[in-house]
N, C-alpha and C positions, 0 to 999 in steps of 0.2 A: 298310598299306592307305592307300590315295589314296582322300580324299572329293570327294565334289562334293552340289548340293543333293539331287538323287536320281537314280538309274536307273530306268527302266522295267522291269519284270519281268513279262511276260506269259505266263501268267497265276496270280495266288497260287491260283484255285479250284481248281486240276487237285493241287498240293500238299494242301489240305483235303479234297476229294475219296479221294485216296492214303489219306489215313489215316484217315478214315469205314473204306474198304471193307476196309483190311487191319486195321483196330481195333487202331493201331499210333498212339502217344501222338504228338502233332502237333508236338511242342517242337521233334529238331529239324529239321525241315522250317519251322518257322517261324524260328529264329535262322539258316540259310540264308538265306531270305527278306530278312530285317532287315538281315544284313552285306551281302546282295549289293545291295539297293540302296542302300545305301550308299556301295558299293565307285564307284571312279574306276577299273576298267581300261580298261588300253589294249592290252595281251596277256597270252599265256598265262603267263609268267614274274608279271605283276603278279598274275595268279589264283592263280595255286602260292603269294604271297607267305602268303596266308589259307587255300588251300587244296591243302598239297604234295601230297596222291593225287590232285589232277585231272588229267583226261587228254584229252589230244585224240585222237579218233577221227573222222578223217575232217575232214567242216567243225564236228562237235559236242565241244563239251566236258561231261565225263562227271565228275561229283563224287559221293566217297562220303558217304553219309550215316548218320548214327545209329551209330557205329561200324563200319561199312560191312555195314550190315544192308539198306541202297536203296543204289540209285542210281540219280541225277538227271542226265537227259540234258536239254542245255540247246545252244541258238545264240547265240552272242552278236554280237553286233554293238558293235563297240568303237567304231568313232566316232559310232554316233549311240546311243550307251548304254543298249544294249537288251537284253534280257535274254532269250531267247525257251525257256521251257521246251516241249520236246516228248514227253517221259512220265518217270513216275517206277514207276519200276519193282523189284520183291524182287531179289535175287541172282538167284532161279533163272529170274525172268522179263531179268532180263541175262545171264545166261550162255547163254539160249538164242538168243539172237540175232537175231531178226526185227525187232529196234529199229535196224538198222544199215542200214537201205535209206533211213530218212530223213536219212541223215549224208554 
């Protein structure tokens, strides 16, 4: 993993949110959080470095999370290192697929 002093990550509420309403333990949706801003990517190879099941679909990249109990559909913007989540979602709210019209 490549550091820099931080990444933007818009926004941690929708992560905290996620796990209020699914009363699903916040940990790791927050060590997500922590590494990704963190992280210095610059593409999807330097993403797989920390996290090998990511995926790109479309312009999104899709990481699983908790043992791949969510997953986190995110935009990144590698040069101006941004981070942009746009839902975090159960399996079955991913497998059903209406999250793929924003990608």
């Amino acid at each position: 993993m490549r550091t820099c002093e931080s990444v933007n990550v818009v926004s941690r509420k929708a992560l905290k949110s996620f796990a209020r309403a699914h009363l699903t333990p916040a940990e790791p949706l927050d060590n997500w959080y922590k590494r990704a801003r963190k992280a210095s990517w610059q593409n999807l190879v330097d993403v797989r470095f920390d996290y090998p099941h990511a995926d790109l679909v479309g312009k999104c990249t899709v990481f699983n999370i908790g043992g791949n109990k969510f997953r986190l559909v995110t935009k990144i913007s590698y040069v101006g290192q941004a981070i942009y989540i746009k839902r975090v979602l159960t399996h079955r709210e991913y497998d059903e697929g209406a999250w793929k019209n924003e990608c």
